[in-house]
FIKOLVEX-431101 format. One line per 3 residues: number of its first residue (from 1); their letters; for each residue z, y, x of N, C-alpha, C. Coordinates in steps of 0.05 Angstrom, whole numbers. Each point is the difference from the previous one (the first is absolute). Layout:
NUM	A	Z Y X Z Y X Z Y X  ... .
***
This chain:
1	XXX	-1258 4849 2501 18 -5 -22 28 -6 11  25 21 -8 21 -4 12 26 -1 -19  -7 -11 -27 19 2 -11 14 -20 -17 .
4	XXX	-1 -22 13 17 -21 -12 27 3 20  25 -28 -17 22 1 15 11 -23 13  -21 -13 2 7 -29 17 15 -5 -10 .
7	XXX	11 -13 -12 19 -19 -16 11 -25 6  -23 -14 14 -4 -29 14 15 13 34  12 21 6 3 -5 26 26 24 0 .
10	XXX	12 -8 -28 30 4 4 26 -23 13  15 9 15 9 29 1 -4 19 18  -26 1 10 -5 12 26 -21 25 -22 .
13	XXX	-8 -7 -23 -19 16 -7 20 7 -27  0 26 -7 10 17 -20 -16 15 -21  12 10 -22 -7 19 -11 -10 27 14 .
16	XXX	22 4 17 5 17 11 -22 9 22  5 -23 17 -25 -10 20 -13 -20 0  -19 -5 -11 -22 -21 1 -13 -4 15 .
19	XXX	-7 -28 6 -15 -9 18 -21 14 16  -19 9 -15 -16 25 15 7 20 22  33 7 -7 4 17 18 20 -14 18 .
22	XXX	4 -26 5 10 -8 21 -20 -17 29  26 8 18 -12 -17 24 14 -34 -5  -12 -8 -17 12 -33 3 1 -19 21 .
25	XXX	-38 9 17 -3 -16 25 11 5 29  18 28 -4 3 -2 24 -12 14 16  -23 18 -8 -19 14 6 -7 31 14 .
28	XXX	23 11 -6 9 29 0 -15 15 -22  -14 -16 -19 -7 20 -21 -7 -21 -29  8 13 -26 -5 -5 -22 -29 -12 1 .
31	XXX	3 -11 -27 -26 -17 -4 -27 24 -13  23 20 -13 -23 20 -4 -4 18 27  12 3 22 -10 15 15 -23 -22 12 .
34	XXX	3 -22 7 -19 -19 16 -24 10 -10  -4 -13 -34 -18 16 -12 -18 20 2  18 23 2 -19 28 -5 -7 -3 36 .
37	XXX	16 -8 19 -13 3 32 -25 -20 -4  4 -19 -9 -32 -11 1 -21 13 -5  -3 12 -34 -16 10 -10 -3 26 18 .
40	XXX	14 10 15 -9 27 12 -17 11 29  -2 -35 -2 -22 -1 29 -30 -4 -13  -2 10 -31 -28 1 -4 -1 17 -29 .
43	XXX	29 19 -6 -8 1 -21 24 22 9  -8 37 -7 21 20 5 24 -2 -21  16 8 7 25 7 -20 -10 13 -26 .
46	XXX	-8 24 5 -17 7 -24 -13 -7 -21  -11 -24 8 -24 -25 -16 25 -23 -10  34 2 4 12 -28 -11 22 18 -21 .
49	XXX	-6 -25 -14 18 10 -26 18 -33 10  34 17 -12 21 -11 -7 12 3 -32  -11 -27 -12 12 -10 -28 33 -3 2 .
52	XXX	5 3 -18 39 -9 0 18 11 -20  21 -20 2 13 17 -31 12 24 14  7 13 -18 12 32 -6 26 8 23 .
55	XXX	12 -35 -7 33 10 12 -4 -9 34  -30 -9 8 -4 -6 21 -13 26 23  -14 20 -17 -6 16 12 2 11 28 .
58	XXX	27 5 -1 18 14 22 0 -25 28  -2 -26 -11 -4 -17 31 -28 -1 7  -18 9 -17 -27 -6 5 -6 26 18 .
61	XXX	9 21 -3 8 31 15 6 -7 26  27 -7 0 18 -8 19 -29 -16 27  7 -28 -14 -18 -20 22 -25 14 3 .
64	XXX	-15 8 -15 -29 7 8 -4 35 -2  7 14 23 6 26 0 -33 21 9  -18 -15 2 -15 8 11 -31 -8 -29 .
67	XXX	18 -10 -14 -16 -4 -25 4 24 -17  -29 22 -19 16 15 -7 4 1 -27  27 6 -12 19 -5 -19 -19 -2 -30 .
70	XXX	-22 18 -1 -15 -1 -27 -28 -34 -1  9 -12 26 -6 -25 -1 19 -25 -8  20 7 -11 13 -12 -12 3 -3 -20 .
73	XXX	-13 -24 -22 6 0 -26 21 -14 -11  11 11 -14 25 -19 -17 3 3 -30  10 -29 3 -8 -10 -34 34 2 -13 .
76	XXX	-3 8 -25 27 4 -1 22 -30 -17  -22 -14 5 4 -29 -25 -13 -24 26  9 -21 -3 -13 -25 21 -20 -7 -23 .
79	XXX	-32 4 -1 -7 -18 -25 -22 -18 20  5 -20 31 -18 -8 1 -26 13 19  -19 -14 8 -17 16 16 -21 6 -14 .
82	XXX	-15 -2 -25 -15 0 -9 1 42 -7  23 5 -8 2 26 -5 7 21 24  4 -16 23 1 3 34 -24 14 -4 .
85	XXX	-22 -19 6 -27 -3 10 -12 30 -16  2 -1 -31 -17 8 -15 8 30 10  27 15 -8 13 14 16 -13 11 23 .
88	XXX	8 -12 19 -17 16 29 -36 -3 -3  -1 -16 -21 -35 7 0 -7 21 -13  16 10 -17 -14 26 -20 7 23 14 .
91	XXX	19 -5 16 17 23 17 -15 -1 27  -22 -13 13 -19 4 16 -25 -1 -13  -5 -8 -16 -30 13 -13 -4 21 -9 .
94	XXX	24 20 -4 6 24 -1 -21 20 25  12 -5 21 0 12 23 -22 -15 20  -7 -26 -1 -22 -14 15 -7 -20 -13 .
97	XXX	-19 -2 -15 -19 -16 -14 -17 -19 8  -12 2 25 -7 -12 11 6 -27 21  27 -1 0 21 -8 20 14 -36 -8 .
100	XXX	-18 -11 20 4 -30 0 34 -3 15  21 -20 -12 33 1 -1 3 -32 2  17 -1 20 17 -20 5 23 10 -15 .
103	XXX	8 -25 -6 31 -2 -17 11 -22 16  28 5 11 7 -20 6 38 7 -4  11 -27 -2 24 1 -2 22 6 23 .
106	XXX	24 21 4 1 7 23 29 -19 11  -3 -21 -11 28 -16 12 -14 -24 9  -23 -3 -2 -18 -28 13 6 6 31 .
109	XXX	3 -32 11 -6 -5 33 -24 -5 3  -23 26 24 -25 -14 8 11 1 34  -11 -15 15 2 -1 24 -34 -18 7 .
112	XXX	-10 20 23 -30 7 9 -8 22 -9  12 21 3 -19 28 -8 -25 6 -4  -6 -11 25 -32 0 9 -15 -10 -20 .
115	XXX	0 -25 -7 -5 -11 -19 -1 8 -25  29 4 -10 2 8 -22 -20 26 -9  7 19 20 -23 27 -5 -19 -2 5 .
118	XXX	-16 -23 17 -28 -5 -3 -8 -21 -28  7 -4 -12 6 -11 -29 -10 17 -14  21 21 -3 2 24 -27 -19 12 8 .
121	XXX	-9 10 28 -21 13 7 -33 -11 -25  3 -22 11 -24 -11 -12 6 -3 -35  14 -10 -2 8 2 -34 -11 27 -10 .
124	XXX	16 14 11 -12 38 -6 -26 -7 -3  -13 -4 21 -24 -6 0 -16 -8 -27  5 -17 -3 -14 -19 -8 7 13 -38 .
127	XXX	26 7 -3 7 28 -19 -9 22 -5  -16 15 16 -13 22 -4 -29 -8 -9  -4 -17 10 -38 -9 1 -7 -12 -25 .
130	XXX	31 -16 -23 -5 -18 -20 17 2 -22  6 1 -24 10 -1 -21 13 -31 -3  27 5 30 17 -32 -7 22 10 4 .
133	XXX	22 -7 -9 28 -5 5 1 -26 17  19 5 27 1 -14 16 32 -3 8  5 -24 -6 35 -14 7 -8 -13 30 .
136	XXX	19 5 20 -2 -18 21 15 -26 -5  -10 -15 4 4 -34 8 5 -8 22  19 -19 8 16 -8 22 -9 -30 1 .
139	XXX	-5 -13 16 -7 -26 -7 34 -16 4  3 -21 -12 20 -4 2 8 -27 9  21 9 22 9 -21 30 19 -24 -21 .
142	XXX	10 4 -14 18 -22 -4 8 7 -30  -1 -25 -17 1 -5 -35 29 23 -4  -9 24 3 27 22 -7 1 -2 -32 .
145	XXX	29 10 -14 -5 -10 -29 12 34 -14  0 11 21 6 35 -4 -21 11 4  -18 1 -2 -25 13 -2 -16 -7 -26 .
148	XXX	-17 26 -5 -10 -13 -16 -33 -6 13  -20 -10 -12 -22 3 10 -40 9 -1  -15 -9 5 -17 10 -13 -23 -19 12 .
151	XXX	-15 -8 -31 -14 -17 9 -32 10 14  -18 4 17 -19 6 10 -30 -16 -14  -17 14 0 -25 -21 -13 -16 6 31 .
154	XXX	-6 -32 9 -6 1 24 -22 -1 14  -20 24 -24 -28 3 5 -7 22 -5  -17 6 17 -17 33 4 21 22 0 .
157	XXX	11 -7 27 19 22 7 -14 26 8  13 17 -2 -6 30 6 9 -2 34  -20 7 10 11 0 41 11 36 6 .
160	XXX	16 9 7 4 17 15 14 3 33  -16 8 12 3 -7 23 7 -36 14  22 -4 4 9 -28 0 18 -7 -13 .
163	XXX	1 13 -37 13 -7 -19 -21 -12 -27  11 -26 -12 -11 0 -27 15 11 -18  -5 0 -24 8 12 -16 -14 -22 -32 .
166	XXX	17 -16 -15 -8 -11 -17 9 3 -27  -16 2 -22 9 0 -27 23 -21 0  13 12 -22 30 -8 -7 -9 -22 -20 .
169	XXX	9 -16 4 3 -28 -39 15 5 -9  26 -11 15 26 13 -17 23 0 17  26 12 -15 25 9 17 13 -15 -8 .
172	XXX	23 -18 20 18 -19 -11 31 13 2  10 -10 -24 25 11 11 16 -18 25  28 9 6 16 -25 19 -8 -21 -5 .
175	XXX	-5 -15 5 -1 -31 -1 23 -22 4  7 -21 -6 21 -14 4 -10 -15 29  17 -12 16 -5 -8 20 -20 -23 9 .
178	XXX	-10 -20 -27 -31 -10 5 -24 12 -9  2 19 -21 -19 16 -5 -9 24 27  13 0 17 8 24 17 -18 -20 24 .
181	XXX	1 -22 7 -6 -25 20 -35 -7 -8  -5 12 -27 -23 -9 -11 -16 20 1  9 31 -2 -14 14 14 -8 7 23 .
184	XXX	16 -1 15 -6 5 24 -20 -28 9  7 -12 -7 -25 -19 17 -20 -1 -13  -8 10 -30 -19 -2 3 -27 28 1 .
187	XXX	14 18 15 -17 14 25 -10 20 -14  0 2 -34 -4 24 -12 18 32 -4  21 -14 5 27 15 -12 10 21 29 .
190	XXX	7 19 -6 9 26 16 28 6 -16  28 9 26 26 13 -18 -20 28 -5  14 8 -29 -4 34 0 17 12 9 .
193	XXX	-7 10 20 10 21 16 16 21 -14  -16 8 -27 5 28 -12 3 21 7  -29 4 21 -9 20 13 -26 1 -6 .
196	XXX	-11 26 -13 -24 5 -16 -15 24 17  -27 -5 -9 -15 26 13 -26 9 -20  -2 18 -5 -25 5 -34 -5 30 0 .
199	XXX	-28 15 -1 3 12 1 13 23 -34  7 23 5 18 7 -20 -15 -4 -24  -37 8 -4 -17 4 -24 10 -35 -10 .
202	XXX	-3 -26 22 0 -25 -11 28 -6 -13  23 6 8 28 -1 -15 -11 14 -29  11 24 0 -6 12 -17 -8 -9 -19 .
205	XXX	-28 -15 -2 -21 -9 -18 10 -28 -13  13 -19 20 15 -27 -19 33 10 -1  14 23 10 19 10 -16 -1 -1 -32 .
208	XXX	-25 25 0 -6 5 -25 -15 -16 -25  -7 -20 19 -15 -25 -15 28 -24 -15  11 2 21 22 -24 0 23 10 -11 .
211	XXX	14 24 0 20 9 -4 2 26 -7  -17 5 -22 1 30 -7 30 14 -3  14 -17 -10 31 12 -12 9 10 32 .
214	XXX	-2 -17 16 4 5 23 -3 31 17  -37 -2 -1 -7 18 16 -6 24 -10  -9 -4 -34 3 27 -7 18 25 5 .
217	XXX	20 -13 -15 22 17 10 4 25 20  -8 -15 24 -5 10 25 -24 10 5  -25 -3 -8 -14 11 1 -7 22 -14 .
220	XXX	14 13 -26 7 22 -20 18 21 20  4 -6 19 17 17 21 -6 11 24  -29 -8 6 -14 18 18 3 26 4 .
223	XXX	4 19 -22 7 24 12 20 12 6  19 -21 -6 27 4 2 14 -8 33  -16 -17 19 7 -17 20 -5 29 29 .
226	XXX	18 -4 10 8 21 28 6 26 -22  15 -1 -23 10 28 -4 27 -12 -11  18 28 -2 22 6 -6 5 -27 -31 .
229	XXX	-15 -2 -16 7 -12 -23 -14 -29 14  2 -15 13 -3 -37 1 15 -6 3  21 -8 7 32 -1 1 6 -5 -35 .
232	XXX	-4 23 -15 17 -10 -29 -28 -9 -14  -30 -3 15 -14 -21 -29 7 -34 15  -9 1 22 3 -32 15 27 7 -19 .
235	XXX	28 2 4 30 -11 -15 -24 -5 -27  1 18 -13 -15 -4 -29 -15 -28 4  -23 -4 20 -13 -21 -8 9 -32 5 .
238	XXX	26 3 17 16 -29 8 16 -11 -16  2 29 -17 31 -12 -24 -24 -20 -12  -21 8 -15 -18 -12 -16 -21 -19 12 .
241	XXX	-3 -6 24 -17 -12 10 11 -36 -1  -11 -19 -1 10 -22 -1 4 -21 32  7 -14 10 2 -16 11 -11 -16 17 .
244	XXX	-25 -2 17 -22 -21 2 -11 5 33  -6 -16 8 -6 -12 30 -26 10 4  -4 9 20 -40 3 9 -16 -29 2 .
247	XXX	21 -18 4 -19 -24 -2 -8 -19 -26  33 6 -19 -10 -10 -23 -12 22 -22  -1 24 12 -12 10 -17 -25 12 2 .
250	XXX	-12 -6 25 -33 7 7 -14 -20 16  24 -8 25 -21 -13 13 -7 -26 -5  21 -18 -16 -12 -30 -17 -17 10 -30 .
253	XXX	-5 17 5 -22 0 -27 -27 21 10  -4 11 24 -20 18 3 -21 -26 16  -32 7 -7 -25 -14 5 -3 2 36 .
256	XXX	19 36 12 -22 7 19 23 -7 33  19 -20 -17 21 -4 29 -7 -21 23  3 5 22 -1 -12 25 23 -11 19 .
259	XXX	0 -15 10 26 3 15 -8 -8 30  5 20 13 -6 0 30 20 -10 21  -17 -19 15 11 -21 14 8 8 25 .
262	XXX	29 -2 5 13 12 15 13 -19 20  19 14 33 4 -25 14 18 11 18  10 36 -13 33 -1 18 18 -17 -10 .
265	XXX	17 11 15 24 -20 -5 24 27 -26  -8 -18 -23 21 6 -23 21 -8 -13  16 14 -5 24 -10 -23 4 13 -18 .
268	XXX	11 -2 -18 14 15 -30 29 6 12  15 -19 17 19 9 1 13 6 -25  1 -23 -16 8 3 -33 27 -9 3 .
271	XXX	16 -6 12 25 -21 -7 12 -11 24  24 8 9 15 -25 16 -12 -27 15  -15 -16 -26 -13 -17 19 -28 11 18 .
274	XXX	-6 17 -9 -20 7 18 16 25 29  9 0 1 13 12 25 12 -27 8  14 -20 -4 -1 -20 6 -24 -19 23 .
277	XXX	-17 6 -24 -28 -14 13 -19 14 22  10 40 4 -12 10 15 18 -4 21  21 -11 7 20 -2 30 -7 -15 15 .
280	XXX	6 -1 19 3 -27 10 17 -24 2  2 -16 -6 19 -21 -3 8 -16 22  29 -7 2 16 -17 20 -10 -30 -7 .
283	XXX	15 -20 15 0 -22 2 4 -17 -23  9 16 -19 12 -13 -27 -13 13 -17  -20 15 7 -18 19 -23 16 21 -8 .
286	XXX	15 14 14 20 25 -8 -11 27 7  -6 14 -13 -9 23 1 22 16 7  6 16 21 28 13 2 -6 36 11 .
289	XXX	-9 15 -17 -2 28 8 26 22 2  18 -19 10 37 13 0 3 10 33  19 15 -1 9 5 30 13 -20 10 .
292	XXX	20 -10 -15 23 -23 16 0 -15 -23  -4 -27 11 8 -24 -30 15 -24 17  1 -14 -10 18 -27 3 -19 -15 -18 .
295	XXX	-13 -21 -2 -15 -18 -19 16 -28 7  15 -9 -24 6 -34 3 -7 -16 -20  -16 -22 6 -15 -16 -23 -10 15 -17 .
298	XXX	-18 16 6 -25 13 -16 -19 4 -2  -28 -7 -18 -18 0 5 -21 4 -17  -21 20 14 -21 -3 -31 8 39 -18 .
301	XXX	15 9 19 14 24 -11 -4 21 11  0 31 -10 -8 20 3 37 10 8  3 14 18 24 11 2 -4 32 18 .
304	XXX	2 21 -20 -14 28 6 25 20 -5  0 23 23 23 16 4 -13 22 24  0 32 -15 -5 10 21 26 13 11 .
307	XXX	22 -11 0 26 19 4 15 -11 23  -3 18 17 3 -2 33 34 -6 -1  3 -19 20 32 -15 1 14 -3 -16 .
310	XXX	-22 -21 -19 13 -12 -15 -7 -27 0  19 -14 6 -8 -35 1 4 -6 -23  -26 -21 -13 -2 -18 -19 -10 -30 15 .
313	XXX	26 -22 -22 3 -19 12 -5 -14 -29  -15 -19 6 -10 -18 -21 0 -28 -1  9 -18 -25 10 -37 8 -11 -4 -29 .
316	XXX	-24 -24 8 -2 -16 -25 -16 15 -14  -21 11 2 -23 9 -16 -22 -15 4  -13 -6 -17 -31 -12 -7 -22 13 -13 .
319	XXX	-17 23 12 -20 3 -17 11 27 -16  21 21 14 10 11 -15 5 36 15  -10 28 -22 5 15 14 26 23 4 .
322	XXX	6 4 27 22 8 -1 -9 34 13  9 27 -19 -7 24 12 23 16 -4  8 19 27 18 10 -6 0 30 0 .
325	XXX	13 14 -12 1 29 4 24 15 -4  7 31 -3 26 5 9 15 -5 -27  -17 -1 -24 21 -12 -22 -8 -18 -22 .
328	XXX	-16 -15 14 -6 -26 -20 -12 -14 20  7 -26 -9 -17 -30 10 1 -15 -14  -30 -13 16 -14 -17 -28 -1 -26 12 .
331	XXX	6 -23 -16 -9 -23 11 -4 -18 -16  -21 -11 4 -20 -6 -28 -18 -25 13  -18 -19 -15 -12 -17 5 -31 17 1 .
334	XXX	-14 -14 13 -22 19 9 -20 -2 -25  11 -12 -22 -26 0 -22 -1 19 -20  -20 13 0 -8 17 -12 16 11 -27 .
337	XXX	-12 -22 -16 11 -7 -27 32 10 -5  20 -14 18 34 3 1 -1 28 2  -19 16 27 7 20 3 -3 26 -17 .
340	XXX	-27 -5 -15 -5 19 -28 32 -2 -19  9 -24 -9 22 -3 -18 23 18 19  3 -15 29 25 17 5 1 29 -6 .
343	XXX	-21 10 20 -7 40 -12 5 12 -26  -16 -17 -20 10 4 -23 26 8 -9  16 -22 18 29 -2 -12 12 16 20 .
346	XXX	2 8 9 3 21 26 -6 29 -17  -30 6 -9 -2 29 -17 20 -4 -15  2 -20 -19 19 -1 -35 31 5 7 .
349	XXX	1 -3 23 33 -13 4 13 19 28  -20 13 17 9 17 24 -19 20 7  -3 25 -30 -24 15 7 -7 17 19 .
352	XXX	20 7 10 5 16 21 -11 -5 30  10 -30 6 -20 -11 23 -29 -3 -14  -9 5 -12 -29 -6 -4 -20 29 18 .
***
C-alpha cells in the first residue's frame, strides 16, 4: 500500500512527494523501495502488487523499475484501505485463487530481515492451512501513545514453527499516556503493526460479510480486471465507494482474527516524533540528523536537514522540532496535537507548500 501523503512529516513530505517515496533516513533508498527489496528475497516481482493513487504512478515506475507496470494498481480517489485491500483482492482472485497475501504498508521501518521474513514465512503458513485473518503484533517496549493496539486472548495459541498465533479480543485505539502504561504491562496487548496475512478465499468471505457496499463493487468487475476497460470501472467504483479502514471495517468485528506475535524491530515511522525517537540522541537528548549544526541551550529536540553546507544554528529550544528544507522550515513543539492544527493552517493559508 503506497498511497497516502504523509502529512505528519511535512515539510519534508509533499503532495507532490510523499513520504513513501522518500529517503528520510538517510538510507540511499525510499521507504517504498526498502519495502519491495525485502519482500523480494522470498517473493518474485511478478507475485507484488503496488497500490497507489493515480497521480503517484509514474514514481512507483520510476523507483521500482523492475516491478512490472500492470502490477500497479491505482486508485483514482484516497478512500482509505479498506477499498485498498478489497481492490487488489478481486483483481487477484481473478488470476490466482488460490493465493495466500501479505499486505503490508510500504513506508513502515522493519529492521531484522531475517526475522521479519521468517515471520511472514510462517504466517503464510499458518494462512493457507486455516480460515484466519492474521495482523502481526509487536510486543510493546515502552507505553507508546501512537500506536494503536491489540488485545491477545492468552490461551490455546495456534504454534507455527516458533511462532504463536492468538485470537484477537479486541483492538484499541491510541491510548492516552496511562492507558498506554496499562497496557503494556499488563502483558496482553501487541502495537498493530498493520501488516496482515489471509488467504485471498478468507478476505473475500468477511469482505463480503462485513462490507458488502465495499466489496461488491469490486467484485462485479472480475471480468473487467487486466483488460483495456479497469481503469474507467475502478474511477466508476471510487467516485461511489465510501470511506473505511480494513481494521474498522473487518478486522474489529470478524470471529476468525489472530494476531501473530512478532519480535523484529518495528516502527510506523508516523510523525516527527518518531524519527526523533528512532536517532540517536546527544547528551541533552538531541536528536540531530543535519550535516552542520551549532546547538545552544537545547534540549529534548529533533533538528533534521538533508541539505549539504548548510549550517543550522539553534538557542533556547525545549522539546521542540526544528526541519529544514530548500523552501520551508518548520519549527514546532514536538506534540502531536499543535502539529495537526499547524498543517491545517498551513493547507488553508499556504496551499502550495502542501
Amino acid at each position: 500500500m503506497a498511497g497516502g501523503i504523509g502529512s505528519r512529516f511535512w515539510p519534508l513530505s509533499r503532495n507532490a512527494m510523499p513520504k513513501q517515496f522518500l529517503d528520510i533516513l538517510g538510507l540511499g533508498k525510499s521507504f517504498l523501495q526498502l519495502t519491495y527489496d525485502r519482500f523480494l528475497k522470498i517473493i518474485p516481482p511478478e507475485r507484488i502488487l503496488v497500490v497507489t493513487s493515480d497521480q503517484y504512478k509514474e514514481l512507483v515506475y520510476t523507483q521500482l523499475p523492475t516491478l512490472p507496470v500492470h502490477n500497479v494498481l491505482t486508485e483514482p480517489y484516497r478512500r482509505n484501505t479498506a477499498p485498498c485491500i478489497a481492490y487488489a483482492t478481486y483483481r487477484l482472485l481473478k488470476t490466482d485463487p488460490q493465493a495466500t497475501v501479505v499486505v503490508a504498508p510500504s513506508d513502515h521501518l522493519i529492521t531484522g530481515d531475517d526475522d521479519f521474513l521468517g515471520t511472514i514465512h510462517c504466517a503464510l503458513q499458518l494462512a493457507a492451512e486455516q480460515d484466519v485473518l492474521i495482523t502481526l503484533g509487536i510486543k510493546p517496549t515502552r507505553p507508546e501513545t501512537g500506536y494503536g493496539y491489540i488485545q491477545a486472548v492468552k490461551k490455546d495459541p495456534i504454534t507455527i514453527g516458533t511462532h504463536l498465533a492468538y485470537p484477537v479480543k479486541t483492538f484499541t485505539e491510541k491510548p492516552d499516556p496511562e492507558m498506554a502504561r496499562i497496557l503494556m504491562e499488563s502483558g496482553e496487548f501487541y502495537w498493530n503493526s498493520g501488516i496482515f496475512v489471509w488467504s485471498l478465499s478468507s478476505i473475500a468471505r468477511q469482505l463480503e460479510h462485513w462490507l458488502p457496499e465495499v466489496s461488491l463493487p469490486f467484485r462485479n468487475g472480475l471480468s473487467l480486471y487486466n483488460t483495456p476497460h479497469e481503469a474507467k470501472f475502478v474511477h466508476k467504483v471510487y467516485e461511489e465507494i465510501r470511506n473505511v479502514s480494513i481494521d474498522y471495517g473487518v478486522m474489529e468485528k470478524a470471529t476468525n482474527t489472530y494476531v501473530f506475535s512478532a519480535t523484529f524491530g518495528w516502527s510506523d515511522l508516523g510523525s516527527w516524533e518518531s524519527i526523533y525517537m528512532h536517532y540517536p540522541r546527544d547528551a541533552r537528548a538531541n536528536a540531530v540528523p543535519a550535516a552542520r549544526t551549532l546547538l545552544e541551550n537545547v534540549q529534548d529536540s529533533l533538528v533534521y536537514s538533508r541539505q549539504e553546507g548548510k549550517l543550522i544554528v539553534v538557542k533556547g529550544l525545549d522539546n521542540f522540532i526544528v526541519v529544514d528544507t530548500p523552501d520551508a522550515l518548520l519549527i514546532c513543539p514536538k506534540d502531536e496535537t499543535q502539529f495537526r492544527q499547524l498543517f491545517n493552517d498551513i493547507a488553508h493559508n499556504h496551499e502550495e507548500f502542501v
